[in-house]
MDTraj code that builds the backbone (N, CA, C; nanometers):
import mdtraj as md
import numpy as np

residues = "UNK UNK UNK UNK UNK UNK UNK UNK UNK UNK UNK UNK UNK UNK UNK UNK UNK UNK UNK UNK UNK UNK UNK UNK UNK UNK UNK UNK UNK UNK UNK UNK UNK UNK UNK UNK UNK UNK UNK UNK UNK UNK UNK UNK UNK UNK UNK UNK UNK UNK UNK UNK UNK UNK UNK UNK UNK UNK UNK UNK UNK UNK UNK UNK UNK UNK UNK UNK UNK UNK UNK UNK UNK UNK UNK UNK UNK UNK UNK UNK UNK UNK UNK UNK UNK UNK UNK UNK UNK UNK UNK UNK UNK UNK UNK UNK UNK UNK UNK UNK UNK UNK UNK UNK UNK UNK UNK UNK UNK UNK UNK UNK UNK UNK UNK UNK UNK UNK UNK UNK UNK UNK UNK UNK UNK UNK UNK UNK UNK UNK UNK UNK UNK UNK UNK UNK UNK UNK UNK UNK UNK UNK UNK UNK UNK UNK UNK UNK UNK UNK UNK UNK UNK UNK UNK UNK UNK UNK UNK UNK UNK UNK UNK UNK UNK UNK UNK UNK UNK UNK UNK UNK UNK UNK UNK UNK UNK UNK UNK UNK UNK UNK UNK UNK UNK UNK UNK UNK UNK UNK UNK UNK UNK UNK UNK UNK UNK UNK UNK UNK UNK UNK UNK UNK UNK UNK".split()
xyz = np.array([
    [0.0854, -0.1198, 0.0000],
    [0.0000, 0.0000, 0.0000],
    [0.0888, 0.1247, 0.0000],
    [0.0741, 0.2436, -0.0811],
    [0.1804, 0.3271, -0.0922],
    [0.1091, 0.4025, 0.0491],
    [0.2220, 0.5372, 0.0448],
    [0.2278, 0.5982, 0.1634],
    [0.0921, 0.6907, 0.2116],
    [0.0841, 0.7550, 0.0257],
    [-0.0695, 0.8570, 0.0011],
    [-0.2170, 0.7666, 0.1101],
    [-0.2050, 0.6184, 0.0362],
    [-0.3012, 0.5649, 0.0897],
    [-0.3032, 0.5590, 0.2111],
    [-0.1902, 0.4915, 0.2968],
    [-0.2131, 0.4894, 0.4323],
    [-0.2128, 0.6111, 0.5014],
    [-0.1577, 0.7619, 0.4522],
    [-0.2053, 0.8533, 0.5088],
    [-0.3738, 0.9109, 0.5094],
    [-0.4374, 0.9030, 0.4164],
    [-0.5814, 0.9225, 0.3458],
    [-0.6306, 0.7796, 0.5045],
    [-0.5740, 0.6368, 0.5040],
    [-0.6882, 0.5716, 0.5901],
    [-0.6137, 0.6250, 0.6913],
    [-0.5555, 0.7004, 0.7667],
    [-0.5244, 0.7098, 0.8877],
    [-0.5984, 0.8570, 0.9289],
    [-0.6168, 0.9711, 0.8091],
    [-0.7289, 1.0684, 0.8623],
    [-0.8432, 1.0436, 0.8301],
    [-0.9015, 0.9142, 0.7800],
    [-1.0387, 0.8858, 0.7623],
    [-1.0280, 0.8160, 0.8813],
    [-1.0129, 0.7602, 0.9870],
    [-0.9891, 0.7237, 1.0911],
    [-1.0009, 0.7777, 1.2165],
    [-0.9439, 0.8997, 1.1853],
    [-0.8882, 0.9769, 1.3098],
    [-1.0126, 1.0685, 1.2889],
    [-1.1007, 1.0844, 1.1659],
    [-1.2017, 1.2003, 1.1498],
    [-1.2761, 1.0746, 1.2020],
    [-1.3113, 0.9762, 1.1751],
    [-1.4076, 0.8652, 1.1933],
    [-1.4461, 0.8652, 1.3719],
    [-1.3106, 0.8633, 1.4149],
    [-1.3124, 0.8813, 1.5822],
    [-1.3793, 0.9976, 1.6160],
    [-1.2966, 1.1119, 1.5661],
    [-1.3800, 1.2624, 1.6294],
    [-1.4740, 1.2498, 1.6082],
    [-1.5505, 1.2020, 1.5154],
    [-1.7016, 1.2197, 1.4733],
    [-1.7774, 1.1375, 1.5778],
    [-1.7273, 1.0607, 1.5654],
    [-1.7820, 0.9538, 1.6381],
    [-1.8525, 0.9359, 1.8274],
    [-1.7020, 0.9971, 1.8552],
    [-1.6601, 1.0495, 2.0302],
    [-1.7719, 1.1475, 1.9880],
    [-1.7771, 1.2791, 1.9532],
    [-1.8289, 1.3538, 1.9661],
    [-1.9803, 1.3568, 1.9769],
    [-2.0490, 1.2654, 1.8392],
    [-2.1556, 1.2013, 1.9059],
    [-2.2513, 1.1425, 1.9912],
    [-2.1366, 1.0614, 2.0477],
    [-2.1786, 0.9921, 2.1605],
    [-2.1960, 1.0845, 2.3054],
    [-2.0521, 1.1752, 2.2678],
    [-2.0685, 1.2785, 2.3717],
    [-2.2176, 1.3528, 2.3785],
    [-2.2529, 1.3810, 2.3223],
    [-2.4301, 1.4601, 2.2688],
    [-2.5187, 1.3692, 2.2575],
    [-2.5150, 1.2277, 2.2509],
    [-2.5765, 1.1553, 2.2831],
    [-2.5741, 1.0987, 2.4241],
    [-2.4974, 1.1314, 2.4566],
    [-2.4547, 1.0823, 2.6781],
    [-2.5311, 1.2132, 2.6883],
    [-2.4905, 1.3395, 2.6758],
    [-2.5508, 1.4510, 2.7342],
    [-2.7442, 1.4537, 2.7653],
    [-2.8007, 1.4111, 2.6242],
    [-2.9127, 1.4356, 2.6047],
    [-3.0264, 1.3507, 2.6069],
    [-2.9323, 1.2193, 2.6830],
    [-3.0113, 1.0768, 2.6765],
    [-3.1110, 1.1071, 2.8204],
    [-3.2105, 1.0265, 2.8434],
    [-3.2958, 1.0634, 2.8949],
    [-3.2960, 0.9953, 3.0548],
    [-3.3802, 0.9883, 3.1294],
    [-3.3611, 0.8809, 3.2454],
    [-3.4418, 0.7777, 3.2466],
    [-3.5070, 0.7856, 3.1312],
    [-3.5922, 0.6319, 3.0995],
    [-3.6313, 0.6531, 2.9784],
    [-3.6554, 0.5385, 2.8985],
    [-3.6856, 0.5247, 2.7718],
    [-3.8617, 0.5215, 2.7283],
    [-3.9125, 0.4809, 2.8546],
    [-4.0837, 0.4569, 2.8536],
    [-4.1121, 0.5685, 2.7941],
    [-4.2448, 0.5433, 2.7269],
    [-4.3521, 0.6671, 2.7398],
    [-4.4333, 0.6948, 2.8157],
    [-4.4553, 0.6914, 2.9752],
    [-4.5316, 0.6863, 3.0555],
    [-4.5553, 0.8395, 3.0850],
    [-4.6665, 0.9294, 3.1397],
    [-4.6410, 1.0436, 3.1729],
    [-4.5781, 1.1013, 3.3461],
    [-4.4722, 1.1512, 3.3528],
    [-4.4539, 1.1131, 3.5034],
    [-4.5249, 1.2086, 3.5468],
    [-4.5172, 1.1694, 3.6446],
    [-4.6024, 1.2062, 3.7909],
    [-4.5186, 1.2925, 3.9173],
    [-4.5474, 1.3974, 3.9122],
    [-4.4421, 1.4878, 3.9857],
    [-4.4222, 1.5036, 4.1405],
    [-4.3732, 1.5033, 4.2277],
    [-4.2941, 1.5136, 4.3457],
    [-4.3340, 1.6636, 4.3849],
    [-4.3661, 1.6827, 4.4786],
    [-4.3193, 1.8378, 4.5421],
    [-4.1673, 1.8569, 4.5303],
    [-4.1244, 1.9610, 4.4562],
    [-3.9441, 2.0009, 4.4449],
    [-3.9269, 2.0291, 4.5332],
    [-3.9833, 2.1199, 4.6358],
    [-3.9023, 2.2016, 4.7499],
    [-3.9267, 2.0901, 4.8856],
    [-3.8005, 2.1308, 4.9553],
    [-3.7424, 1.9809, 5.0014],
    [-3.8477, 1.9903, 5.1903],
    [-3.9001, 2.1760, 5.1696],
    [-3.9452, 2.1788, 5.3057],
    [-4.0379, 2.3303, 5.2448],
    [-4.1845, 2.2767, 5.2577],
    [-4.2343, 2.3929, 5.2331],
    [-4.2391, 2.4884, 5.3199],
    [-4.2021, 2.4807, 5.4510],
    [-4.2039, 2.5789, 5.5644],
    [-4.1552, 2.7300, 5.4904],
    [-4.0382, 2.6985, 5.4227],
    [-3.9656, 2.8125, 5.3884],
    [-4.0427, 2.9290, 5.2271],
    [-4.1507, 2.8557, 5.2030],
    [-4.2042, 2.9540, 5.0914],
    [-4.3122, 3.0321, 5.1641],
    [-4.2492, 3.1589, 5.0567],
    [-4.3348, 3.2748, 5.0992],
    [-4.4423, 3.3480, 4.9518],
    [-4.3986, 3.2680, 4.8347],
    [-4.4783, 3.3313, 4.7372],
    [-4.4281, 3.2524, 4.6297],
    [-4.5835, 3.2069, 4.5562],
    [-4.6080, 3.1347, 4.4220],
    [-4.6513, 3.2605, 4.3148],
    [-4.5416, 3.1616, 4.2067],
    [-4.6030, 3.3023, 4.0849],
    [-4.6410, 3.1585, 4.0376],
    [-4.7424, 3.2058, 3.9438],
    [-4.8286, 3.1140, 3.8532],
    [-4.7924, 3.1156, 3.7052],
    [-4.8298, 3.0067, 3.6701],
    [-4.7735, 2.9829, 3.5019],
    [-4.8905, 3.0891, 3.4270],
    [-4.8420, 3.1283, 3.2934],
    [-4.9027, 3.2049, 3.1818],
    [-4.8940, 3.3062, 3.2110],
    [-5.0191, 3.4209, 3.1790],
    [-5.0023, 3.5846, 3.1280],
    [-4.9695, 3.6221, 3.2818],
    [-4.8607, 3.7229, 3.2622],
    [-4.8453, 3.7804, 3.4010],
    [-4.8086, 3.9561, 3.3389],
    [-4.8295, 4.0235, 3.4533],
    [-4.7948, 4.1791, 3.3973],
    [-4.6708, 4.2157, 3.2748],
    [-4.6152, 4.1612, 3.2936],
    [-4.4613, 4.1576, 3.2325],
    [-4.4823, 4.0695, 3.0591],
    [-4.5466, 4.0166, 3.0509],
    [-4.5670, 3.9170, 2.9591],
    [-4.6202, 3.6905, 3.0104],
    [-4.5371, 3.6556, 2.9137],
    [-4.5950, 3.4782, 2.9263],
    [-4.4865, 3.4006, 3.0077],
    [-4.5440, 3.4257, 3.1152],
    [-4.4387, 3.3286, 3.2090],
    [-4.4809, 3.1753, 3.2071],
    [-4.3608, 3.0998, 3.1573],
    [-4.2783, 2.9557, 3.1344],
    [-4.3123, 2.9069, 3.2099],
    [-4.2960, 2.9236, 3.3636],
    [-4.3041, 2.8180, 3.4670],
    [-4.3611, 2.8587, 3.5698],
    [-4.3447, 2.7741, 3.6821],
    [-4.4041, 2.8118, 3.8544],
    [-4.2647, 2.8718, 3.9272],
    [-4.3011, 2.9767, 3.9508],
    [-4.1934, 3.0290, 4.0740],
    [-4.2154, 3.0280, 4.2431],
    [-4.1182, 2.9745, 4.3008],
    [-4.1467, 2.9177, 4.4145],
    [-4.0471, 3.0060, 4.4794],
    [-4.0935, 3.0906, 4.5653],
    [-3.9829, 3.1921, 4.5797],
    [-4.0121, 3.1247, 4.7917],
    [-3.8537, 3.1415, 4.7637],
    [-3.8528, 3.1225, 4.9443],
    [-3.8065, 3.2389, 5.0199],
    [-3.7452, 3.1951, 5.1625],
    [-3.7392, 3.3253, 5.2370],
    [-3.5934, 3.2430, 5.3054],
    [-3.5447, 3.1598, 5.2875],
    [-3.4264, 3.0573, 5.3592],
    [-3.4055, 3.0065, 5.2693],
    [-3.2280, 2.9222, 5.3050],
    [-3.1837, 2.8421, 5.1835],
    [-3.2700, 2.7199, 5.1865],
    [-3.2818, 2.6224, 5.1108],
    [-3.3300, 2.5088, 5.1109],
    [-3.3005, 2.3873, 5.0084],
    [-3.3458, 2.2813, 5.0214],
    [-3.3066, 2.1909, 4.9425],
    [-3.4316, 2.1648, 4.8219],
    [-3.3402, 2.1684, 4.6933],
    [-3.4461, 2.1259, 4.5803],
    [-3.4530, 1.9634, 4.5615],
    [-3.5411, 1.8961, 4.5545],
    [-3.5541, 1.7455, 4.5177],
    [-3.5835, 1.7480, 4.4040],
    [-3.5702, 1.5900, 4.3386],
    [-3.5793, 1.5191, 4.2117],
    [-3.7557, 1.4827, 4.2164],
    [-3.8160, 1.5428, 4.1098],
    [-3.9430, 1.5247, 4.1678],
    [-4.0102, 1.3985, 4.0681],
    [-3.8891, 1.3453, 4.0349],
    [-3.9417, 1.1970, 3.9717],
    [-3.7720, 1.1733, 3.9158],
    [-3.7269, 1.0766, 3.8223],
    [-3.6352, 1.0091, 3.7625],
    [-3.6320, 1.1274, 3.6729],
    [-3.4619, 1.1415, 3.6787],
    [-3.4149, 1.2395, 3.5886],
    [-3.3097, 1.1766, 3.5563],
    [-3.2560, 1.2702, 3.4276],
    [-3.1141, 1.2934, 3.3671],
    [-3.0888, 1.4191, 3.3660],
    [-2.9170, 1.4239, 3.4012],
    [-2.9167, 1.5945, 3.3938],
    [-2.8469, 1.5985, 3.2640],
    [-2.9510, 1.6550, 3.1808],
    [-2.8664, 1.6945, 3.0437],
    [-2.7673, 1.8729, 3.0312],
    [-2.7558, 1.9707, 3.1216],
    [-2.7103, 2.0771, 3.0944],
    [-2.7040, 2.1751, 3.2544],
    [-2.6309, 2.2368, 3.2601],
    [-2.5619, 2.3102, 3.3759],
    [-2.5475, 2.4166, 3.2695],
    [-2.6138, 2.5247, 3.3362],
    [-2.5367, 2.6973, 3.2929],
    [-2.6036, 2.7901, 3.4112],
    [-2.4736, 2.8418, 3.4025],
    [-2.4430, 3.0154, 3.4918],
    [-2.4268, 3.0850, 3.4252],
    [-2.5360, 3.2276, 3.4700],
    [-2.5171, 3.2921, 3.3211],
    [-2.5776, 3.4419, 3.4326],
    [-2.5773, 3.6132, 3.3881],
    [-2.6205, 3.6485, 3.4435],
    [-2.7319, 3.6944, 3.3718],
    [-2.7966, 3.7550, 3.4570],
    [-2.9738, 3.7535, 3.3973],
    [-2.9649, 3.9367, 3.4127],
    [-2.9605, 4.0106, 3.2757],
    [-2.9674, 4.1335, 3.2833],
    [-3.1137, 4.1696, 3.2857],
    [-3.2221, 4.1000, 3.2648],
    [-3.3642, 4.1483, 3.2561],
    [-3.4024, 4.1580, 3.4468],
    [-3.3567, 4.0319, 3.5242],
    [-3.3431, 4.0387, 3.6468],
    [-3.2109, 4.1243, 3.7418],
    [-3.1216, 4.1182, 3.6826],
    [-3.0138, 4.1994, 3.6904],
    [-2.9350, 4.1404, 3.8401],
    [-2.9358, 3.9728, 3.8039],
    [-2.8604, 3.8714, 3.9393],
    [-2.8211, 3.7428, 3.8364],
    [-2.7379, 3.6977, 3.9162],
    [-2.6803, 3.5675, 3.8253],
    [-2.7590, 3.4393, 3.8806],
    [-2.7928, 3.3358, 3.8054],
    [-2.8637, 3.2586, 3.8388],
    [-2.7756, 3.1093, 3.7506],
    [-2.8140, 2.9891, 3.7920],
    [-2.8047, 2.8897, 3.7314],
    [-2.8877, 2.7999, 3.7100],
    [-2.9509, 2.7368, 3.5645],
    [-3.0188, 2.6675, 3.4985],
    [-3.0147, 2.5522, 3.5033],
    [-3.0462, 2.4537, 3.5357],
    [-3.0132, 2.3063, 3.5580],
    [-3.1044, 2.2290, 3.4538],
    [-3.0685, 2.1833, 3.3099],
    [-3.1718, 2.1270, 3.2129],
    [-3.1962, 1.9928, 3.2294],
    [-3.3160, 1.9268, 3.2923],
    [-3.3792, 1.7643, 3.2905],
    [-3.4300, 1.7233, 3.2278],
    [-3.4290, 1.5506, 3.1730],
    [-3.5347, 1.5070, 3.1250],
    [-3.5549, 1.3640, 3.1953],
    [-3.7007, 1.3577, 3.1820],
    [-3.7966, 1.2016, 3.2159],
    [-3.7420, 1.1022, 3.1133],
    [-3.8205, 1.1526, 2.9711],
    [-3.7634, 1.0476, 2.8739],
    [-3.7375, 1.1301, 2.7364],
    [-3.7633, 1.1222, 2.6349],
    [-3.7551, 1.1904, 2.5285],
    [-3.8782, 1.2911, 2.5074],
    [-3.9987, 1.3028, 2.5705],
    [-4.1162, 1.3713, 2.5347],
    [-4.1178, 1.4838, 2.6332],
    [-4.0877, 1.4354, 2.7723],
    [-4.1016, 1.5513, 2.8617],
    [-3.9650, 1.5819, 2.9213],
    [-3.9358, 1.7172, 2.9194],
    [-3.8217, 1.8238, 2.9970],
    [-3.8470, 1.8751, 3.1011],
    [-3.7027, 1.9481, 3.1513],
    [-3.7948, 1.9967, 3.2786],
    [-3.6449, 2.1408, 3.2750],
    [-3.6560, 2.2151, 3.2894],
    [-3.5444, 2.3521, 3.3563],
    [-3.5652, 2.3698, 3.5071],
    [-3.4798, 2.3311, 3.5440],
    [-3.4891, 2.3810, 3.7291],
    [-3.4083, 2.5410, 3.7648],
    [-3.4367, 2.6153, 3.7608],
    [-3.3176, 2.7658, 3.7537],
    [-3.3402, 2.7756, 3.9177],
    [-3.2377, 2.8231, 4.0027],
    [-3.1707, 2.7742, 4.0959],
    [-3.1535, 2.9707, 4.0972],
    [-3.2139, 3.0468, 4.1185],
    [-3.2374, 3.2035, 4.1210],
    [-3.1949, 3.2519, 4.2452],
    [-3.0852, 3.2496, 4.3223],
    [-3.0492, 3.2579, 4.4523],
    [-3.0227, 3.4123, 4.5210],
    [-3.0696, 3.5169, 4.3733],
    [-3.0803, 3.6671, 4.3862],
    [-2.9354, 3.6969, 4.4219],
    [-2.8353, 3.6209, 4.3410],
    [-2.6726, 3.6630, 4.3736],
    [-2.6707, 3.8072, 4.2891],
    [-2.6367, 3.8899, 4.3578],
    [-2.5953, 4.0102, 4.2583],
    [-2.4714, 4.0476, 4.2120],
    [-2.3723, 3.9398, 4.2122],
    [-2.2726, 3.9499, 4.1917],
    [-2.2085, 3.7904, 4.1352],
    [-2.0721, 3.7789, 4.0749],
    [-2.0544, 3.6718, 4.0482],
    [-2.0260, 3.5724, 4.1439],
    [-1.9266, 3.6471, 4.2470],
    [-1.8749, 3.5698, 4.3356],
    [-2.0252, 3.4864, 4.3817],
    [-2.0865, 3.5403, 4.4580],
    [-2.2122, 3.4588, 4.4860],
    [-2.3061, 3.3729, 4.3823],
    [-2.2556, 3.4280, 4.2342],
    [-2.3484, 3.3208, 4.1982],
    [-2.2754, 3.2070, 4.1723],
    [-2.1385, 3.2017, 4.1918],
    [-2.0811, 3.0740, 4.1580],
    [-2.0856, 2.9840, 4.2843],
    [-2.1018, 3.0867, 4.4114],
    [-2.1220, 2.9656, 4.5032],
    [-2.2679, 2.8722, 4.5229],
    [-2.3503, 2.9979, 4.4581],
    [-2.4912, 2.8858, 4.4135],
    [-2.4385, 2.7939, 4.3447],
    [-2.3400, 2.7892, 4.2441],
    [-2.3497, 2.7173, 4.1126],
    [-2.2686, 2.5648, 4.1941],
    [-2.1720, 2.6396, 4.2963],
    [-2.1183, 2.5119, 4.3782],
    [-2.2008, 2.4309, 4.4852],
    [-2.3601, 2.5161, 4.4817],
    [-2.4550, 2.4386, 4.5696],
    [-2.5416, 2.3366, 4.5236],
    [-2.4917, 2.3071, 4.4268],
    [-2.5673, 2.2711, 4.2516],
    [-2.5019, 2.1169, 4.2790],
    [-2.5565, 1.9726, 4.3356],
    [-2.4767, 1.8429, 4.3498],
    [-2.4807, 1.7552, 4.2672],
    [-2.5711, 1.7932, 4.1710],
    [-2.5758, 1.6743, 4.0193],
    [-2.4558, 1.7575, 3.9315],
    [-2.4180, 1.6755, 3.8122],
    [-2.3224, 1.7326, 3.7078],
    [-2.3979, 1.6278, 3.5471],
    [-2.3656, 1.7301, 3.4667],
    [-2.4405, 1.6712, 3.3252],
    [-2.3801, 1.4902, 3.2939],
    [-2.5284, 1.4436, 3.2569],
    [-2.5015, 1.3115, 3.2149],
    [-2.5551, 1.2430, 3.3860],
    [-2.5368, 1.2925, 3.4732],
    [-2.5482, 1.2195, 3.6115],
    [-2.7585, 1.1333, 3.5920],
    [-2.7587, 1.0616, 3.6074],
    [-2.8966, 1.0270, 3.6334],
    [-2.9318, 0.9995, 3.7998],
    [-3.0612, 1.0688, 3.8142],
    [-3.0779, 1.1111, 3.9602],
    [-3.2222, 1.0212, 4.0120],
    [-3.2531, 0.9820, 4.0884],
    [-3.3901, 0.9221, 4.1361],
    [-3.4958, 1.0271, 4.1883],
    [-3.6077, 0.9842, 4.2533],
    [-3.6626, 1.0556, 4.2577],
    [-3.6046, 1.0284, 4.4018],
    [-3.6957, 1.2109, 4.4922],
    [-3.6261, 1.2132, 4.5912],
    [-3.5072, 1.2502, 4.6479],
    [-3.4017, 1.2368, 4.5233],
    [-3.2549, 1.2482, 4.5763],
    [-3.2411, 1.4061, 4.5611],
    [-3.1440, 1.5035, 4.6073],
    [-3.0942, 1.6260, 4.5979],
    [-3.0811, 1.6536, 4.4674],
    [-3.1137, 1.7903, 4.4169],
    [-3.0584, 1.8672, 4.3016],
    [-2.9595, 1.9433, 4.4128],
    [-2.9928, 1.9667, 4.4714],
    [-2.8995, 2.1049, 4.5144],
    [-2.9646, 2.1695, 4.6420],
    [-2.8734, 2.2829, 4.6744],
    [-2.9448, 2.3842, 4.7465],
    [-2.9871, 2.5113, 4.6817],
    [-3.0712, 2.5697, 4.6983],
    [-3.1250, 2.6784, 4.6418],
    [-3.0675, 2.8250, 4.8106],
    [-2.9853, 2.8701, 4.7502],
    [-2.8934, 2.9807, 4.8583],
    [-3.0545, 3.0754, 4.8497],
    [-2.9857, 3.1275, 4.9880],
    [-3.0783, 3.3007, 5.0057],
    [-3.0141, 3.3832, 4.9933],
    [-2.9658, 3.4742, 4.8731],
    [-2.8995, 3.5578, 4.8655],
    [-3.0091, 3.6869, 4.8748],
    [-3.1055, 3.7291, 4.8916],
    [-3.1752, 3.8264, 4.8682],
    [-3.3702, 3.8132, 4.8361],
    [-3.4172, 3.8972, 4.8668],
    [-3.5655, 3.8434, 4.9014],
    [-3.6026, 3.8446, 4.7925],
    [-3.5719, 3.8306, 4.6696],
    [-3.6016, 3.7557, 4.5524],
    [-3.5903, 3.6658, 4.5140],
    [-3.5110, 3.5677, 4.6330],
    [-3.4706, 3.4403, 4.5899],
    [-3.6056, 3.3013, 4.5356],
    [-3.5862, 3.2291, 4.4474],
    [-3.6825, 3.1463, 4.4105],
    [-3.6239, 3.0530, 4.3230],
    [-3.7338, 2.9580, 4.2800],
    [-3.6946, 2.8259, 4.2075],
    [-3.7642, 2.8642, 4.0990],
    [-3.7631, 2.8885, 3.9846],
    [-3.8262, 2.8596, 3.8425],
    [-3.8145, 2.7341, 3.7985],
    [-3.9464, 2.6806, 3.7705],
    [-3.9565, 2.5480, 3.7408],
    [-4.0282, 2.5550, 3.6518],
    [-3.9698, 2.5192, 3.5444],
    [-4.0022, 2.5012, 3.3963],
    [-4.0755, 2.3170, 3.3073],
    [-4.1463, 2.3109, 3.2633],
    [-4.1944, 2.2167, 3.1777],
    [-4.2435, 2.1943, 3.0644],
    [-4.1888, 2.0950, 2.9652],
    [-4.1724, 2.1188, 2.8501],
    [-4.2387, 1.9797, 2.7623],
    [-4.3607, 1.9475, 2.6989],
    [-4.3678, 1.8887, 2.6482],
    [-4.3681, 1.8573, 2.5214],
    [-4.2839, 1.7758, 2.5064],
    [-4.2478, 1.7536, 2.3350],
    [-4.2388, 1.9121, 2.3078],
    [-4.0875, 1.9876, 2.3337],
    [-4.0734, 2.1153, 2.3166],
    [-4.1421, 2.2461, 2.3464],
    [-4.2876, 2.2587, 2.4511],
    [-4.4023, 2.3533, 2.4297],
    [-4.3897, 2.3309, 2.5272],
    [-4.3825, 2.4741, 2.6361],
    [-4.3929, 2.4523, 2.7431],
    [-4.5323, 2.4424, 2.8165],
    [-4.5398, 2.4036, 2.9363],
    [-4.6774, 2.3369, 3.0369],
    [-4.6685, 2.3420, 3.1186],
    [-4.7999, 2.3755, 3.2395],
    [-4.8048, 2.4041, 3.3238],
    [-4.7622, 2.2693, 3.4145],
    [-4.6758, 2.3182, 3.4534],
    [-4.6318, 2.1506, 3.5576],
    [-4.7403, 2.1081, 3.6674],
    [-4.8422, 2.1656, 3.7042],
    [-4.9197, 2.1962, 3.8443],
    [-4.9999, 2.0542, 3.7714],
    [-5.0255, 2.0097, 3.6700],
    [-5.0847, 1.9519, 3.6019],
    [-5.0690, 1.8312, 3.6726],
    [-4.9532, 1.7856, 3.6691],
    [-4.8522, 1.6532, 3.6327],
    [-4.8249, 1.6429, 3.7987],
    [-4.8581, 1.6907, 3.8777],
    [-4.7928, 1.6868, 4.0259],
    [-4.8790, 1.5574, 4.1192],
    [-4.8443, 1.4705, 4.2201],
    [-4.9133, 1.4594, 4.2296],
    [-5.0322, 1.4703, 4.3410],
    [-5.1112, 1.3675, 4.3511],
    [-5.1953, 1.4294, 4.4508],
    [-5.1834, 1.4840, 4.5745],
    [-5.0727, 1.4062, 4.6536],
    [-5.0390, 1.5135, 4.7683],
    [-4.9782, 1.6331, 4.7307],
    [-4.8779, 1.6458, 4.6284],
    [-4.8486, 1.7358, 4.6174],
    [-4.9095, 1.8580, 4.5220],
    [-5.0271, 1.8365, 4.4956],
    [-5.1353, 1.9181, 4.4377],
    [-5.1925, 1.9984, 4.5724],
    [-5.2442, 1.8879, 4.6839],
    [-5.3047, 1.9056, 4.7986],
    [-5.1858, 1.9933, 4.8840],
    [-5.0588, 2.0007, 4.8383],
    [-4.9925, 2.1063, 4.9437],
    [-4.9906, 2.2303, 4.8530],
    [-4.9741, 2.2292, 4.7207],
    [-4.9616, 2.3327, 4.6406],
    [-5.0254, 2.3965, 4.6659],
    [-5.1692, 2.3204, 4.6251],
    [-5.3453, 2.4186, 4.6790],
    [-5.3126, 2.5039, 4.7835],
    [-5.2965, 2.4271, 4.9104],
    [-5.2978, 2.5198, 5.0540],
    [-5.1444, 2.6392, 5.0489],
    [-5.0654, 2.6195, 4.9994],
    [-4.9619, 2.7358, 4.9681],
    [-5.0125, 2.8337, 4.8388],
    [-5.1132, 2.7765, 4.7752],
    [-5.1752, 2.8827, 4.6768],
    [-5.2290, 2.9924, 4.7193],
    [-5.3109, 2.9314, 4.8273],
    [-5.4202, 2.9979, 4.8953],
    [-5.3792, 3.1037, 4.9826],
    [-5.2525, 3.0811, 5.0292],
    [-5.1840, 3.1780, 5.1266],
    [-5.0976, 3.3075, 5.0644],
    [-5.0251, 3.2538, 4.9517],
    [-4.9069, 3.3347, 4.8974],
    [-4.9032, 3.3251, 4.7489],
    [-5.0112, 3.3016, 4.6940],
    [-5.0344, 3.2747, 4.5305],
    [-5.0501, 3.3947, 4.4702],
    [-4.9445, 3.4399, 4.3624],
    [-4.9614, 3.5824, 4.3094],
    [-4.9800, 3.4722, 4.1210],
    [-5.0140, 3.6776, 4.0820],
    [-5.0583, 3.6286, 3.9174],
    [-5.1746, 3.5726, 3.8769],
    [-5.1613, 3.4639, 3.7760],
    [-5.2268, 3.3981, 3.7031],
    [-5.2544, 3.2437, 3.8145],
    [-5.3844, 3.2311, 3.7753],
    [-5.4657, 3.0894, 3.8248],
    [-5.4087, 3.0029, 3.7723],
    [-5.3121, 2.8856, 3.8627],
    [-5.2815, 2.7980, 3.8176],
    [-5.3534, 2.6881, 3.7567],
    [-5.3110, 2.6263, 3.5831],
    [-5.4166, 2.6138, 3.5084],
    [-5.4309, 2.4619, 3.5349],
    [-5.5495, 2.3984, 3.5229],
    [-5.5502, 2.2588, 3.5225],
    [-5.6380, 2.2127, 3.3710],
    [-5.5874, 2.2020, 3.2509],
    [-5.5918, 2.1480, 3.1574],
    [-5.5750, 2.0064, 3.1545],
    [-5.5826, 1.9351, 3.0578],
    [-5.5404, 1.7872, 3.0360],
    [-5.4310, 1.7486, 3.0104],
    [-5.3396, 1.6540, 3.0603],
    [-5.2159, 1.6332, 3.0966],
    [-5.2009, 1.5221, 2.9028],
    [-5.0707, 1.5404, 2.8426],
    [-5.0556, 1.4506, 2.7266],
    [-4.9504, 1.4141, 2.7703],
])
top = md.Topology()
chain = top.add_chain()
for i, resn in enumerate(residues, 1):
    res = top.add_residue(resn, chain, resSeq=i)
    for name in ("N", "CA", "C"):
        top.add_atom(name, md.element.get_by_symbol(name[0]), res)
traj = md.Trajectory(xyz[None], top)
């Protein structure tokens, strides 16, 4: 075999690998925590409701179309796995519309339903938001149970809260939907006390 050739199969090779690794890498990232199509059934996230002081509600709010449920506390606390996850994505980023750094934690059930956990700890600075970001105990690719820790959610400031995002088959949804019955039955009674905005919606779950 002359030299041309074995150089030509040794970068069809070496491109064959990168391509390849790289794939898989984005395929580890984005794989799911179960393959079923079942619809899950959601967990209360916050690890101790003692510490909430105010629900924002999904859809039209003064500002425009709010994504998710905000669970704003008044103490640090622990976020739970509110069913079988994968953590597909970690970002720290700062939020100039809020004007504090926050970190995004991206989940999924299986391939149909997502979930964004943002971890809003009202850091107004970096230093603090990286120590949220170090309060943060899953890392991408990790698959988590239900129950187990995401993290702590810090009190940096009385804006602090959980944005909890849900996404089906790409479109986001009201998660209040999908929760379940006890934890509908605690939602209700924290609605009733500290529920701002929009009526949390109960549509039909797909």
């Amino acid at each position: 075999m002359s030299r041309k050739k074995k150089s030509l199969i040794i970068s069809l090779s070496v491109l064959f690998i990168i391509i390849g690794g790289s794939g898989s890498y984005i395929l580890w990232r984005m794989w799911p925590a179960t393959l079923s199509n079942d619809i899950p059934v959601l967990d209360f996230p916050i690890y101790s409701s003692t510490v909430i002081h105010s629900l924002g509600g999904f859809g039209e709010v003064f500002y425009g179309h709010h994504n998710g449920i905000d669970y704003g506390c008044n103490a640090s606390v622990y976020v739970v796995a509110f069913c079988d996850l994968r953590v597909n994505s970690l970002k720290t980023w700062f939020n100039d519309g809020g004007g504090h750094w926050q970190t995004n934690v991206g989940l999924s059930y299986n391939w149909k339903y997502t979930f964004e956990v943002i971890f809003e700890s009202w850091a107004l600075n970096e230093t603090y938001g990286n120590i949220q970001r170090e309060s943060i105990s899953v890392e991408i690719g990790q698959k988590i149970s239900r129950g187990e820790f995401l993290g702590m959610l810090l009190y940096h400031g009385s804006g602090t809260h959980i944005h909890f995002g849900m996404k089906v088959s790409g479109e986001s949804v009201c998660s209040y939907n999908y929760l379940s019955n006890d934890a509908k039955a605690l939602f209700d009674s924290l609605w009733l006390k500290c529920g701002m905005g929009t009526v949390i919606c109960n549509e039909t779950v797909t």
